[in-house]
PDB file of N, CA, C and O in Angstrom, chain B, residues numbered from 101:
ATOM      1  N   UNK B 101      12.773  24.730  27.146  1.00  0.00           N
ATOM      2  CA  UNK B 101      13.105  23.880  26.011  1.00  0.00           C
ATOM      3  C   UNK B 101      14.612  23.977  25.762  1.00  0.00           C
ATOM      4  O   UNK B 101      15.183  25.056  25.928  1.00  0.00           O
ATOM      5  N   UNK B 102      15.275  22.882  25.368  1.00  0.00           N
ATOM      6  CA  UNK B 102      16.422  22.976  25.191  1.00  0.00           C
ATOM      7  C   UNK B 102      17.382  22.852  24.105  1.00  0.00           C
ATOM      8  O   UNK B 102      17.216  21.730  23.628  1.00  0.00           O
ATOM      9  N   UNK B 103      18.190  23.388  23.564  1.00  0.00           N
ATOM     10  CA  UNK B 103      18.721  23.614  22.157  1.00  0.00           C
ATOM     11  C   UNK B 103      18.322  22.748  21.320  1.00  0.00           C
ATOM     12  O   UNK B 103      17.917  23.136  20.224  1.00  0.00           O
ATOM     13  N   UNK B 104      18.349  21.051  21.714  1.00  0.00           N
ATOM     14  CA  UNK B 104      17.672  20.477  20.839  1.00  0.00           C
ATOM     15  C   UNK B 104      16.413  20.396  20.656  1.00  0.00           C
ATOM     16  O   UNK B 104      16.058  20.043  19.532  1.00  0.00           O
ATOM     17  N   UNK B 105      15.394  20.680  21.646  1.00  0.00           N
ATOM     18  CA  UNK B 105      13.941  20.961  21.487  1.00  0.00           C
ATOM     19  C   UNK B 105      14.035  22.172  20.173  1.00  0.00           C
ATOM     20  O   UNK B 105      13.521  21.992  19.068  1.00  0.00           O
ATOM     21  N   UNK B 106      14.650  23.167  20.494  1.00  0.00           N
ATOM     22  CA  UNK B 106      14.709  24.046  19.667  1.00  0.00           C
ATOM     23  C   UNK B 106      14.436  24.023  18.313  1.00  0.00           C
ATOM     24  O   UNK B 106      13.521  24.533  17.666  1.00  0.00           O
ATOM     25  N   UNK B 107      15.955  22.934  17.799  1.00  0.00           N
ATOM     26  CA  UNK B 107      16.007  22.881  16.459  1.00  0.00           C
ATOM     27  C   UNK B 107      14.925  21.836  15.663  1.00  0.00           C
ATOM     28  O   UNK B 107      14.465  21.850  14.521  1.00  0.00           O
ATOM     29  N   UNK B 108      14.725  20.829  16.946  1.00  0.00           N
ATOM     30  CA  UNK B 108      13.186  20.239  16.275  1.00  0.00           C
ATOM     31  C   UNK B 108      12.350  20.739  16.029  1.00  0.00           C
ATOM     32  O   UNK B 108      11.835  20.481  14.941  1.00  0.00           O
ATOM     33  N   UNK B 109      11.781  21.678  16.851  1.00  0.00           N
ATOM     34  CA  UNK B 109      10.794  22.667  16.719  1.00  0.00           C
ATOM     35  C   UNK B 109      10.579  23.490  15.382  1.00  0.00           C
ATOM     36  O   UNK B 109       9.485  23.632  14.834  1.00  0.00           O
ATOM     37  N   UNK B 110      11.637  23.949  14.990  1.00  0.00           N
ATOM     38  CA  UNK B 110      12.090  24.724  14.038  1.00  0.00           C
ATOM     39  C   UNK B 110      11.818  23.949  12.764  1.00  0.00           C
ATOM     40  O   UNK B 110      10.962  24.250  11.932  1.00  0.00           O
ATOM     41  N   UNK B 111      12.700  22.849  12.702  1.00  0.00           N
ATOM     42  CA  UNK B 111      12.097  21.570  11.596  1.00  0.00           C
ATOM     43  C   UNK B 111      10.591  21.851  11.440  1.00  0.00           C
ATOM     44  O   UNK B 111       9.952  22.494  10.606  1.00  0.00           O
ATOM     45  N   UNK B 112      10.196  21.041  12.691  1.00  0.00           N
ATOM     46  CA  UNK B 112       8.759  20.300  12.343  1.00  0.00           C
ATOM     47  C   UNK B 112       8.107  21.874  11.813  1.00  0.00           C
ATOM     48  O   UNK B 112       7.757  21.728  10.642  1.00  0.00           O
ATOM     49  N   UNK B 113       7.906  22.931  12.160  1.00  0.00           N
ATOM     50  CA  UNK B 113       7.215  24.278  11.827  1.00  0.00           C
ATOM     51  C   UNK B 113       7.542  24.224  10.763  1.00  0.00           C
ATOM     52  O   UNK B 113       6.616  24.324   9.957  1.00  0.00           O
ATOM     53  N   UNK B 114       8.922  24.049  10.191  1.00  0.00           N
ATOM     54  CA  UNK B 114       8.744  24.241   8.228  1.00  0.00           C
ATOM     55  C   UNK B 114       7.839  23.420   7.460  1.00  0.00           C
ATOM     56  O   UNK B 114       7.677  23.692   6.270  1.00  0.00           O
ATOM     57  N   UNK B 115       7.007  22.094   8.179  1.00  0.00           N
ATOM     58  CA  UNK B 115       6.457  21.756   7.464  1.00  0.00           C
ATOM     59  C   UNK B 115       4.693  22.455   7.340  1.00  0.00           C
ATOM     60  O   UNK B 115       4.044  22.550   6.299  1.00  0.00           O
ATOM     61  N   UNK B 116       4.396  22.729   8.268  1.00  0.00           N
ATOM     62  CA  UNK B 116       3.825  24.215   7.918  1.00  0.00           C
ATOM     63  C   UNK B 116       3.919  25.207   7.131  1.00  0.00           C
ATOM     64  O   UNK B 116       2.868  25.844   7.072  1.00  0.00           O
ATOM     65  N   UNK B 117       4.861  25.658   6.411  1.00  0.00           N
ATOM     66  CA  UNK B 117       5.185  26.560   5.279  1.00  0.00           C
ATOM     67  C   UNK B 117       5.777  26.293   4.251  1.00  0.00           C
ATOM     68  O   UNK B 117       6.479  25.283   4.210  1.00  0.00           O
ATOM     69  N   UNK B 118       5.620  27.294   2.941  1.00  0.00           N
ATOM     70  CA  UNK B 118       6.525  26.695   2.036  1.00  0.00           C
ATOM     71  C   UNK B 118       8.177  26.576   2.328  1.00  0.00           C
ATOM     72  O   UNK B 118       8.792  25.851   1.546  1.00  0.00           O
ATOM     73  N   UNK B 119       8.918  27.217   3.368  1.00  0.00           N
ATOM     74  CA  UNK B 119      10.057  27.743   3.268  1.00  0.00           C
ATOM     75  C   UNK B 119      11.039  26.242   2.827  1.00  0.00           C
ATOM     76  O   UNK B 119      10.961  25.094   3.263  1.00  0.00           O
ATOM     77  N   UNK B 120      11.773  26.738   1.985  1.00  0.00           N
ATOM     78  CA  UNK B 120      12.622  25.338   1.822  1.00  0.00           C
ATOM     79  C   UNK B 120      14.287  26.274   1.713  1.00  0.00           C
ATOM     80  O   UNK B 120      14.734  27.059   0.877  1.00  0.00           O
ATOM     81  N   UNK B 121      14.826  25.715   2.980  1.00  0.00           N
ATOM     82  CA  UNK B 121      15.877  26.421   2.994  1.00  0.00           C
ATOM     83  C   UNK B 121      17.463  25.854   2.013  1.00  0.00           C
ATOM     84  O   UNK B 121      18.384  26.608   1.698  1.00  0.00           O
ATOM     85  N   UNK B 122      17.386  24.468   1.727  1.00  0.00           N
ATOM     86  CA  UNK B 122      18.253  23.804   0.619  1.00  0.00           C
ATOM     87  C   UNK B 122      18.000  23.649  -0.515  1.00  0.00           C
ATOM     88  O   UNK B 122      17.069  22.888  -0.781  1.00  0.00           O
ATOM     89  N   UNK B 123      18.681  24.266  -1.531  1.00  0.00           N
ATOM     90  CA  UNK B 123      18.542  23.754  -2.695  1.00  0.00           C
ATOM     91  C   UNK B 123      19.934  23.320  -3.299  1.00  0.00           C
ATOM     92  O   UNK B 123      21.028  23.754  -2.939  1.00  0.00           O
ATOM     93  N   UNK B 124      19.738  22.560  -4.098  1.00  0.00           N
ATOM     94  CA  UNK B 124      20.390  21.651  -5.179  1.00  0.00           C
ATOM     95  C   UNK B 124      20.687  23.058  -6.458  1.00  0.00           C
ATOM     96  O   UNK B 124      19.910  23.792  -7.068  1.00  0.00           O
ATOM     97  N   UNK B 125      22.310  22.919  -6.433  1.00  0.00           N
ATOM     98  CA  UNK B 125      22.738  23.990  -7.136  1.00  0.00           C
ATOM     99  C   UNK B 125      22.589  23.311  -8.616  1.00  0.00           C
ATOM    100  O   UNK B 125      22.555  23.882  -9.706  1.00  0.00           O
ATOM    101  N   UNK B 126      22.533  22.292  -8.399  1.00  0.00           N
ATOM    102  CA  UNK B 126      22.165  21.494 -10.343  1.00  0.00           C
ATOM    103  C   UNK B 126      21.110  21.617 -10.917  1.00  0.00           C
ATOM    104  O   UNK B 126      20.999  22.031 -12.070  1.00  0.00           O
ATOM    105  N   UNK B 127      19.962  21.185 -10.002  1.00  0.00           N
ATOM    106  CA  UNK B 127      19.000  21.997 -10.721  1.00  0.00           C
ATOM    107  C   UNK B 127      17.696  22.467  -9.905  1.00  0.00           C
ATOM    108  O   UNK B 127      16.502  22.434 -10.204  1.00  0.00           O
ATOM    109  N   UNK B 128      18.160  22.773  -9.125  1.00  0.00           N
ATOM    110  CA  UNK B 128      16.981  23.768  -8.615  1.00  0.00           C
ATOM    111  C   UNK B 128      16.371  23.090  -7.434  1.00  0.00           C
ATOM    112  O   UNK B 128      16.015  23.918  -6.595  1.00  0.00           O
ATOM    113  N   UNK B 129      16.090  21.627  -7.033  1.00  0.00           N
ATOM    114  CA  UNK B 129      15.411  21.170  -6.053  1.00  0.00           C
ATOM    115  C   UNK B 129      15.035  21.559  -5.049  1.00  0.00           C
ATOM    116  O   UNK B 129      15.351  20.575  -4.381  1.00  0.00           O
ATOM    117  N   UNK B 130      14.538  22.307  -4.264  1.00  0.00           N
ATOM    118  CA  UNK B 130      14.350  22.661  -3.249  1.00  0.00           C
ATOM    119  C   UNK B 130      13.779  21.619  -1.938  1.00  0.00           C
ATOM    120  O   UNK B 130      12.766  20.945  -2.128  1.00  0.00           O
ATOM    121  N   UNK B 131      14.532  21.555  -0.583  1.00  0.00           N
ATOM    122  CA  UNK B 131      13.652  20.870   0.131  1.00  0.00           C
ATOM    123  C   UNK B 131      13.999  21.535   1.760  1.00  0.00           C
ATOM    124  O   UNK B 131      14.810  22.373   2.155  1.00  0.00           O
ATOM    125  N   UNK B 132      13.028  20.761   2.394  1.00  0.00           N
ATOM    126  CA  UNK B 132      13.475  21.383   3.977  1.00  0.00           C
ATOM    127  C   UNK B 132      14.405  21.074   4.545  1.00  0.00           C
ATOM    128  O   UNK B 132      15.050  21.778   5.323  1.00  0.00           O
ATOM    129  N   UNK B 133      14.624  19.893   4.215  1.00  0.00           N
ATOM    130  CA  UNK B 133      15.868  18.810   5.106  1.00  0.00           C
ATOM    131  C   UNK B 133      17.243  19.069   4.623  1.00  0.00           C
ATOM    132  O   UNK B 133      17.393  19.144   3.404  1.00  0.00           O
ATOM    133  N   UNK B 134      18.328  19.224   5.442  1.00  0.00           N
ATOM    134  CA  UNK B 134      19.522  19.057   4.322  1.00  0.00           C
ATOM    135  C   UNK B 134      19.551  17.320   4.254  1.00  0.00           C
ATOM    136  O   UNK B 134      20.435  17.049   3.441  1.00  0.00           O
ATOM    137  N   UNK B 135      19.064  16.304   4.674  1.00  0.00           N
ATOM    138  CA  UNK B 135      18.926  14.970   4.464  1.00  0.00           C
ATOM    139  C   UNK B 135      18.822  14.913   3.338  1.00  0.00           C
ATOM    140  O   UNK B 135      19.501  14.251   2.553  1.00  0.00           O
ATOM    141  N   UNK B 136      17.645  15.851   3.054  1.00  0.00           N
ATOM    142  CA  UNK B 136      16.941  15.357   1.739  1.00  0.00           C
ATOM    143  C   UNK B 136      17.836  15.996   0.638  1.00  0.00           C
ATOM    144  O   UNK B 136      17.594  15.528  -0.474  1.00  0.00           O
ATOM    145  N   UNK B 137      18.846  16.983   0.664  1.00  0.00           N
ATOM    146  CA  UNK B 137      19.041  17.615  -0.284  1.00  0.00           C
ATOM    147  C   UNK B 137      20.241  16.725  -0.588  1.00  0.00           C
ATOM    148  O   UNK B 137      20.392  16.384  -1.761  1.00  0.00           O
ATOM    149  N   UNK B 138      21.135  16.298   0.355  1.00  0.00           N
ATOM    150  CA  UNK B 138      22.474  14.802   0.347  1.00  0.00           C
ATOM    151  C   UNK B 138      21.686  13.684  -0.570  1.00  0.00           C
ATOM    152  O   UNK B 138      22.422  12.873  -1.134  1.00  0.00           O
ATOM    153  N   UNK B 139      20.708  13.594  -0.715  1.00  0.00           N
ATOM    154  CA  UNK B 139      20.178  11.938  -1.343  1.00  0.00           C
ATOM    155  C   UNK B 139      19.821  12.744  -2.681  1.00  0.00           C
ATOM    156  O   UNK B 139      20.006  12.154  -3.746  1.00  0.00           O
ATOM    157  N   UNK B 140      19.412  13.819  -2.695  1.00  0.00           N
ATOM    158  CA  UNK B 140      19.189  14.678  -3.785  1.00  0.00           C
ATOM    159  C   UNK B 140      20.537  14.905  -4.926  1.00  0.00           C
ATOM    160  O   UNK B 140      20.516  14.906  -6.157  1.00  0.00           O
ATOM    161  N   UNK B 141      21.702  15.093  -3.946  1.00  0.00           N
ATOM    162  CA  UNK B 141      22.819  15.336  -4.534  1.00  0.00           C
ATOM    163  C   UNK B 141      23.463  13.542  -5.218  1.00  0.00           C
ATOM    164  O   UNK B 141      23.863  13.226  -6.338  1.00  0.00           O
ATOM    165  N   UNK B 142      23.364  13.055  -4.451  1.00  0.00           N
ATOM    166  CA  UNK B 142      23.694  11.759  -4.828  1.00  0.00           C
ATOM    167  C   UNK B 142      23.443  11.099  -6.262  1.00  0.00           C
ATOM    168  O   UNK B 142      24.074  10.136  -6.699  1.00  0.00           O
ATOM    169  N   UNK B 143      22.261  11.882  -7.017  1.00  0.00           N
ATOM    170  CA  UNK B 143      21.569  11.377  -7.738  1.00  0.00           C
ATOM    171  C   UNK B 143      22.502  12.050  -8.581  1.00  0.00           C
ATOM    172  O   UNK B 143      22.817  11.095  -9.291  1.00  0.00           O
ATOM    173  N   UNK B 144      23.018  12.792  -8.913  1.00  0.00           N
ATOM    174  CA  UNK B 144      24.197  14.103  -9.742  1.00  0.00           C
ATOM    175  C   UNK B 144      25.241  13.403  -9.839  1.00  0.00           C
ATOM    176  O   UNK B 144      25.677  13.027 -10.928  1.00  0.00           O
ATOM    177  N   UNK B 145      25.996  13.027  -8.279  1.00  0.00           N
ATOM    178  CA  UNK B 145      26.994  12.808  -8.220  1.00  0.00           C
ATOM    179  C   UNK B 145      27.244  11.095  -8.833  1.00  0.00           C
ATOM    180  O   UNK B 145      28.333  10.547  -8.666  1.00  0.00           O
ATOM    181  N   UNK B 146      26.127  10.414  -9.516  1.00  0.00           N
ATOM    182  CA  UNK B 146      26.288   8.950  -9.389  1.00  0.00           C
ATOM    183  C   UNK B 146      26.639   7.824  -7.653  1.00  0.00           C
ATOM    184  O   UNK B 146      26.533   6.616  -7.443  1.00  0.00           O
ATOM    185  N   UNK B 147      27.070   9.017  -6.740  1.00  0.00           N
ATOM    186  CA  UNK B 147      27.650   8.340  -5.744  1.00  0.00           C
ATOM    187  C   UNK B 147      26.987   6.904  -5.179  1.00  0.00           C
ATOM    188  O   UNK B 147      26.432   7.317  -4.161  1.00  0.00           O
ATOM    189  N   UNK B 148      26.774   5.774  -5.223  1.00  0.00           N
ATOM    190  CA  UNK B 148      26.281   4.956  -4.405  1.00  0.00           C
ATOM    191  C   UNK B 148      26.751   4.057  -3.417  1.00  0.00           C
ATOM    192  O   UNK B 148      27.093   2.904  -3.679  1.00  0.00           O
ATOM    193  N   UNK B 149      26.780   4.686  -1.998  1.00  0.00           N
ATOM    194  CA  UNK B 149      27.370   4.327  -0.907  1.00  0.00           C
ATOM    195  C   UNK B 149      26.930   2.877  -0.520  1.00  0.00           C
ATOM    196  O   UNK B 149      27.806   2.034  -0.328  1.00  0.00           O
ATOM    197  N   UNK B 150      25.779   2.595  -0.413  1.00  0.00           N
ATOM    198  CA  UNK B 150      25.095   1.194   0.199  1.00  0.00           C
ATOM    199  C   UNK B 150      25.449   0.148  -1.237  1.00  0.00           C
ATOM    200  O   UNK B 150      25.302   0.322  -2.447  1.00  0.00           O
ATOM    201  N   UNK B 151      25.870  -0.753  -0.574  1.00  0.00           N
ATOM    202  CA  UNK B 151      26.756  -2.201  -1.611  1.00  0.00           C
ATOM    203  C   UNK B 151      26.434  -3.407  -1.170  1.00  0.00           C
ATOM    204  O   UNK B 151      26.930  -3.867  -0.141  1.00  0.00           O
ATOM    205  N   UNK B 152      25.369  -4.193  -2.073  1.00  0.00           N
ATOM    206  CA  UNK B 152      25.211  -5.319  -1.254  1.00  0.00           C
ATOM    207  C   UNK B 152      26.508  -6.556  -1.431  1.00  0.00           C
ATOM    208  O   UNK B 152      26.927  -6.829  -2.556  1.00  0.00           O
ATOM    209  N   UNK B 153      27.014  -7.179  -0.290  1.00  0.00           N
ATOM    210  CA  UNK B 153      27.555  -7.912   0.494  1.00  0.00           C
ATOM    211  C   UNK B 153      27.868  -9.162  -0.488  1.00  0.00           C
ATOM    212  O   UNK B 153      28.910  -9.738  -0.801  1.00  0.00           O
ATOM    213  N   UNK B 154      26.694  -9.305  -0.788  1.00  0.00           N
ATOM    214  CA  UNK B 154      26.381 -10.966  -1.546  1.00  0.00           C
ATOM    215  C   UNK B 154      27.316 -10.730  -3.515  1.00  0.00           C
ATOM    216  O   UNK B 154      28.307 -11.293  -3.979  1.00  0.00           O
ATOM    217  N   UNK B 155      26.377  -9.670  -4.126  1.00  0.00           N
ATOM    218  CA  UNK B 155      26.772  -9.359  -5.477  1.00  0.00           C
ATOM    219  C   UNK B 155      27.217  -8.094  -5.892  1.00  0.00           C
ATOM    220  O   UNK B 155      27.137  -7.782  -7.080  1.00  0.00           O
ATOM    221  N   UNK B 156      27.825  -7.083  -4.775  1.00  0.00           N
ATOM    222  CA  UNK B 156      28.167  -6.159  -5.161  1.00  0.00           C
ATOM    223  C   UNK B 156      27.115  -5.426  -5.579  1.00  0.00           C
ATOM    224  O   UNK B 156      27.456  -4.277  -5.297  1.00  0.00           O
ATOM    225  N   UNK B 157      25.961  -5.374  -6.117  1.00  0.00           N
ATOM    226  CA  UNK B 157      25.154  -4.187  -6.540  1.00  0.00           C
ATOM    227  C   UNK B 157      25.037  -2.763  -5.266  1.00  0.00           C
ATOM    228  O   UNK B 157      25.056  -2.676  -4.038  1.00  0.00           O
ATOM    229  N   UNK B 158      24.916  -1.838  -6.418  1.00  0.00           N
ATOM    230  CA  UNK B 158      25.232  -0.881  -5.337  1.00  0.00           C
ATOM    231  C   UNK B 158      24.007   0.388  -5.656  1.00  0.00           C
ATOM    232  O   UNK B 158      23.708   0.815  -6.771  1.00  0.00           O
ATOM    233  N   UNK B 159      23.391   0.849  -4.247  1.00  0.00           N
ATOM    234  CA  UNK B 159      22.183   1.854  -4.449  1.00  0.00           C
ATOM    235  C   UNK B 159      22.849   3.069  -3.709  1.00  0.00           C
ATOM    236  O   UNK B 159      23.928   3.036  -3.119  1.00  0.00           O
ATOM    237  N   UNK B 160      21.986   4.178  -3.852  1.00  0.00           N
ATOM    238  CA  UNK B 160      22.005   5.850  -3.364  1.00  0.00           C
ATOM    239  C   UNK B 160      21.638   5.325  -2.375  1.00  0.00           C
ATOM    240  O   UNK B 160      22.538   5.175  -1.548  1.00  0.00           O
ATOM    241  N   UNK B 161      20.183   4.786  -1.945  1.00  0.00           N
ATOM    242  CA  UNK B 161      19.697   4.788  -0.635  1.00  0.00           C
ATOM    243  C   UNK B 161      19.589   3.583   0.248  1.00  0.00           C
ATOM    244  O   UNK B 161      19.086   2.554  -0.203  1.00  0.00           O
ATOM    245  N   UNK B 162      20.067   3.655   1.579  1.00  0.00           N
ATOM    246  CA  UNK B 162      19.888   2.260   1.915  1.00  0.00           C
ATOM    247  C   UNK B 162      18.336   1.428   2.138  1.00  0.00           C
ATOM    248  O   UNK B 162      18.229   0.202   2.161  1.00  0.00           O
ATOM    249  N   UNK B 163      17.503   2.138   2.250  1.00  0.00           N
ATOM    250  CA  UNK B 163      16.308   1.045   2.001  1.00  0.00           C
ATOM    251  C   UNK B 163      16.185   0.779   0.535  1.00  0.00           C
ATOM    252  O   UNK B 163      15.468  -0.221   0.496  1.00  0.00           O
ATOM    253  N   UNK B 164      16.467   1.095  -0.623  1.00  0.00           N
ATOM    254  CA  UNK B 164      17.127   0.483  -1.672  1.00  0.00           C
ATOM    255  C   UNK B 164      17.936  -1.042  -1.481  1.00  0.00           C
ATOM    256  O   UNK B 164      17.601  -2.098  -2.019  1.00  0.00           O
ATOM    257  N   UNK B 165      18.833  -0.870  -0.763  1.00  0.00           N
ATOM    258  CA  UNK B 165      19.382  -1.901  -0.609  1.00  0.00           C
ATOM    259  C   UNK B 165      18.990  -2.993   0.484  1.00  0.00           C
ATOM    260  O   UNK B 165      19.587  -4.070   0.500  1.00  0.00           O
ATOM    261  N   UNK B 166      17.606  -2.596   1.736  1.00  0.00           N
ATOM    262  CA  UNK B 166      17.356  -3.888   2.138  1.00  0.00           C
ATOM    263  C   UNK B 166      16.387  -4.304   1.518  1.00  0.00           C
ATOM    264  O   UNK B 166      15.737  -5.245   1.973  1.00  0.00           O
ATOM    265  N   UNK B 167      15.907  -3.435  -0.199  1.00  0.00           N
ATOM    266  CA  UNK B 167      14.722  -3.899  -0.534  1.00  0.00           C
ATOM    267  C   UNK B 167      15.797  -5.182  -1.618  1.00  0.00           C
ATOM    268  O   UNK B 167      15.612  -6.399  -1.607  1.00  0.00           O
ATOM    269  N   UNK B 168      16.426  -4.749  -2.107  1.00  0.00           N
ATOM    270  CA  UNK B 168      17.345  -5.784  -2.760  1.00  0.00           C
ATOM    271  C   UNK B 168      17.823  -6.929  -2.146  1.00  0.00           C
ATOM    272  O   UNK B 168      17.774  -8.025  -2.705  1.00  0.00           O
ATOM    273  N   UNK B 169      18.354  -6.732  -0.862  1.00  0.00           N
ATOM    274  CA  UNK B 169      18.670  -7.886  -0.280  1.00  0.00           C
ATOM    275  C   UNK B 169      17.441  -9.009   0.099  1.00  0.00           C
ATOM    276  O   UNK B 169      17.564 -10.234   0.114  1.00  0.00           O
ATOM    277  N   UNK B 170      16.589  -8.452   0.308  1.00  0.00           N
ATOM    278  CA  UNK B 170      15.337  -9.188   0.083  1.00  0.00           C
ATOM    279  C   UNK B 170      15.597 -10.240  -0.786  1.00  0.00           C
ATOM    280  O   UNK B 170      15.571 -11.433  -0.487  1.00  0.00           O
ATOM    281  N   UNK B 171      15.866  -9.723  -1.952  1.00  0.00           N
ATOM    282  CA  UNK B 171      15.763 -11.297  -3.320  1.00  0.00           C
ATOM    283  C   UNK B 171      16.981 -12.433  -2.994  1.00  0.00           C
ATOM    284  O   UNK B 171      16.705 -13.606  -3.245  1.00  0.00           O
ATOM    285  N   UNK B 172      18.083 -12.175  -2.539  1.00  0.00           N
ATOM    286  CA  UNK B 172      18.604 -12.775  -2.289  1.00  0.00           C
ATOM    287  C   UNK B 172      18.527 -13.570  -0.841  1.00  0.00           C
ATOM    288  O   UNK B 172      19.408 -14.400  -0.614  1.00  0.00           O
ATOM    289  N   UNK B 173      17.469 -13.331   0.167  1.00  0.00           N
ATOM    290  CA  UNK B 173      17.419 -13.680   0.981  1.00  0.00           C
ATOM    291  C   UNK B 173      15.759 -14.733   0.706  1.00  0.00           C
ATOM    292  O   UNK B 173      15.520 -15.823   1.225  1.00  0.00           O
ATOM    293  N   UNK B 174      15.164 -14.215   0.075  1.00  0.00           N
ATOM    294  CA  UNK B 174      14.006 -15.295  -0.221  1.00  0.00           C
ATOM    295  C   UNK B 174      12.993 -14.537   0.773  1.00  0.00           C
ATOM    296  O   UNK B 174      11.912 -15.098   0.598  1.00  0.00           O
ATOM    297  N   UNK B 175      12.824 -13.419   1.832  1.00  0.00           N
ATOM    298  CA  UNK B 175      11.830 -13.450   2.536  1.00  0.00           C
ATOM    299  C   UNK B 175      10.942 -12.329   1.981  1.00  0.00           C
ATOM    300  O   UNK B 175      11.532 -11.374   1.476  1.00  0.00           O
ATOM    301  N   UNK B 176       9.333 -12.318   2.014  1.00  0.00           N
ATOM    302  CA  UNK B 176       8.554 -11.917   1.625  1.00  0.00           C
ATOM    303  C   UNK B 176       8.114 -10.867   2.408  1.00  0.00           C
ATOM    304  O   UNK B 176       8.667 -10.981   3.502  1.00  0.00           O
ATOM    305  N   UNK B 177       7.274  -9.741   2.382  1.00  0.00           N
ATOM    306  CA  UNK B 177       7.176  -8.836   3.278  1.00  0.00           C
ATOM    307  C   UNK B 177       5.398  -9.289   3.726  1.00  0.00           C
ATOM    308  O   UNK B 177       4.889  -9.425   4.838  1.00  0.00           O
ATOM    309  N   UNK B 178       4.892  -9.408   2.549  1.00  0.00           N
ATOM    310  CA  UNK B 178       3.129  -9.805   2.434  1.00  0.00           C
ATOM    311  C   UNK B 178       2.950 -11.202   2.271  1.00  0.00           C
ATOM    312  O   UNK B 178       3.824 -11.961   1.852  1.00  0.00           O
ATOM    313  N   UNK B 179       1.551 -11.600   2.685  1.00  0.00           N
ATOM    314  CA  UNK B 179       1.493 -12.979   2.263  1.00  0.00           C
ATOM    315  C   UNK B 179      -0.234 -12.658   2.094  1.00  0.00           C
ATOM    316  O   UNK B 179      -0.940 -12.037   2.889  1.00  0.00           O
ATOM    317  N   UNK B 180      -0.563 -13.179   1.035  1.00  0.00           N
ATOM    318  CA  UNK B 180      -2.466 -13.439   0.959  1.00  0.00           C
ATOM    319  C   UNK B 180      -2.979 -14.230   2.058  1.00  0.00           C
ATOM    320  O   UNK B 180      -2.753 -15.413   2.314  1.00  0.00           O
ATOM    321  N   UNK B 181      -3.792 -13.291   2.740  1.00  0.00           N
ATOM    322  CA  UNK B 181      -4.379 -14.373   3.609  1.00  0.00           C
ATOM    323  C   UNK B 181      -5.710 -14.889   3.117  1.00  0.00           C
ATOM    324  O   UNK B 181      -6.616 -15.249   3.867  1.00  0.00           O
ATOM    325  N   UNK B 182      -5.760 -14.898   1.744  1.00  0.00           N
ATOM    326  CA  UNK B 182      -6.812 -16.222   1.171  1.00  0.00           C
ATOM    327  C   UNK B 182      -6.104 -17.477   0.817  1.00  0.00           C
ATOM    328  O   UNK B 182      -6.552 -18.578   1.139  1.00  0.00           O
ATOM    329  N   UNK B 183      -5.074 -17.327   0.200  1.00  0.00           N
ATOM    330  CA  UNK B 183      -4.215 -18.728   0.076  1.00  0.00           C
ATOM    331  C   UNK B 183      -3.032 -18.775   0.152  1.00  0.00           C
ATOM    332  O   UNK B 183      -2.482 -19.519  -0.659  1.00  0.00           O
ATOM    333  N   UNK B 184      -2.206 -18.059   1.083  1.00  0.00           N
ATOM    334  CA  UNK B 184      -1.184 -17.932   1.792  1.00  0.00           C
ATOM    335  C   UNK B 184       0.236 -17.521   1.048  1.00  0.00           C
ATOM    336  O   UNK B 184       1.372 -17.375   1.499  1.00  0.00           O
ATOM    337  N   UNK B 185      -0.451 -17.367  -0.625  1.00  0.00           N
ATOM    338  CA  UNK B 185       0.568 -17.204  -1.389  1.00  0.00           C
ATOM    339  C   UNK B 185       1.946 -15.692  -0.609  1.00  0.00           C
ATOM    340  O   UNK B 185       1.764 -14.587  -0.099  1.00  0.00           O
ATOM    341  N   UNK B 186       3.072 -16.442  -0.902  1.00  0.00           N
ATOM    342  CA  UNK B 186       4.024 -14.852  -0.538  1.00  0.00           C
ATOM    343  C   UNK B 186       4.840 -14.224  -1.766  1.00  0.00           C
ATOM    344  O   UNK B 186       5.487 -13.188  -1.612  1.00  0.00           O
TER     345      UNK B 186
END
């Protein structure tokens, strides 16, 4: 296995246990990912990196923002398939 097998390995096994090696010095959060603990921090920091294009609104996370761009784009994700409503 090779260094990166490694550190996957290592990941995926924490979700097997409680161990949560990041926490959030603001207030306590604990999680496995440092991913998760950056989107965690974001929420502290006000920071919101993703900006939509069209009106400026601006989110922490980017599927936040292709769920927004959605409205301005008109497309639907579901549609009823009893009367096709979207």
């Amino acid at each position: 296995m090779d260094v990166t097998g490694v550190v996957t390995w290592k990941t995926h096994m924490r979700k097997h246990t409680a161990e949560r090696l990041n926490m959030c010095e603001s207030c306590g959060y604990a999680c496995k990912q440092s991913c998760h603990l950056m989107k965690q921090m974001r929420i502290h920091t006000g920071e919101r990196q993703f900006k939509c294009v069209v009106c400026g609104h601006a989110c922490h996370q980017n599927v936040s923002l292709k769920s927004h761009m959605r409205m301005h784009t008109g497309q639907r994700l579901y549609m009823c398939v009893v009367c096709g409503y979207e």
